[in-house]
PLY file of the C-alpha trace (Angstrom):
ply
format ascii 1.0
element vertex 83
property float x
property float y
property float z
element edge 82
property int vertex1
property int vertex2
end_header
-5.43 39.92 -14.06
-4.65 36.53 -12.25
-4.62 36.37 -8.80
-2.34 34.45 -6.49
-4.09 31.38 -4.83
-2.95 30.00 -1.98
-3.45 26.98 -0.57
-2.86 24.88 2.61
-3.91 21.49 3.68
-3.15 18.18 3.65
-2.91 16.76 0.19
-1.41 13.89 -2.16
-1.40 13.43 -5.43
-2.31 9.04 -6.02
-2.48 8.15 -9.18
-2.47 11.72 -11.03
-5.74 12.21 -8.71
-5.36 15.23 -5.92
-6.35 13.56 -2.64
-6.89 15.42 0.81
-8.39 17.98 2.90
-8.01 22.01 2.85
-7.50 23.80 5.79
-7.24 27.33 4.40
-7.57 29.13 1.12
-6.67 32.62 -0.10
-6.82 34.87 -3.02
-3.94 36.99 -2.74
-3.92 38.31 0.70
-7.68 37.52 1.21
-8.73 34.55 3.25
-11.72 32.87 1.61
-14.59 31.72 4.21
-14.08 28.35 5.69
-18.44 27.73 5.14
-17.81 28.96 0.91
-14.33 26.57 1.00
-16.24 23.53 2.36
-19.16 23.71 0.42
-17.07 23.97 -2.82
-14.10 21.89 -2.29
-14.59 19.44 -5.03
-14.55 22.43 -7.07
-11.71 24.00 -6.01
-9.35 20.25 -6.24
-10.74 20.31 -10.07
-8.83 23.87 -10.50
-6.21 23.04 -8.90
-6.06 19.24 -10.95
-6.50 21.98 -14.57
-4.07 24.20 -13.55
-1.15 21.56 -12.99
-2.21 19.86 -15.96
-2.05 23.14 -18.40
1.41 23.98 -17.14
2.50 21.02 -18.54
3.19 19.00 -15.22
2.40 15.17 -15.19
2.23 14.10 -11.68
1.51 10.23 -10.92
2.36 11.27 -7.03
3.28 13.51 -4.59
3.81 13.82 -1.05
5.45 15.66 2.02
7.74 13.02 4.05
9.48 14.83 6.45
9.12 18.09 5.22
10.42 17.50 2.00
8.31 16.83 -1.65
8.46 13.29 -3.32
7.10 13.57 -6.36
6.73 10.80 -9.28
6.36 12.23 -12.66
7.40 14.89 -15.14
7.90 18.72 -14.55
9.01 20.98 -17.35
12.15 22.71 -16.42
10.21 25.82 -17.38
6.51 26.27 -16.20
4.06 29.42 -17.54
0.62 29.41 -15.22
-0.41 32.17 -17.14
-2.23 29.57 -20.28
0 1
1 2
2 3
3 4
4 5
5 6
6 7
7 8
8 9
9 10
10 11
11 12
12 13
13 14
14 15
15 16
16 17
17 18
18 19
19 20
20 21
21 22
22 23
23 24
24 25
25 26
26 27
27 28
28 29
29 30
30 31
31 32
32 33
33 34
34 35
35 36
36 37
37 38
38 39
39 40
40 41
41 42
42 43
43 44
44 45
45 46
46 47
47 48
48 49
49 50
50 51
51 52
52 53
53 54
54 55
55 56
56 57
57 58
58 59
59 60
60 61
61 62
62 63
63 64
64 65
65 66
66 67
67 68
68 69
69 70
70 71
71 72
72 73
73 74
74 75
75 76
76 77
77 78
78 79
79 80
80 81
81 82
């Protein structure tokens, strides 16, 4: 079984590196603690990093402006999270 994860924060992607801060995280409909995010967020960015990079995505940036994504890089038109 693989969960959903969401995540929220304020991120950018510089230089194929995920930059930022996390405000919240959840598996499925379950809000992880804010102490267990913050004390493992370097961990969490490095699964977030592997699972872009295993769907195929190459990502040299990304940001929100205005609402809206601007991304540099190269997204399959077709993109299986389940590897």
């Amino acid at each position: 079984m693989n969960p959903s994860f969401y995540y929220k924060g304020d991120y950018s992607i510089v230089d194929g590196k995920l930059e930022g801060s996390m405000t919240e995280l959840k598996v499925g409909p379950m809000k992880v603690p804010d102490d267990w995010v913050d004390n493992n967020e370097d961990f969490i960015n490095e699964f977030v990093e592997d699972r872009l990079n295993s769907a195929g995505m190459k990502v040299e940036s990304a940001k929100f402006t205005d609402g809206k994504l601007d991304i540099k890089g190269t997204i399959p038109e077709e993109i299986d999270f389940a590897k």
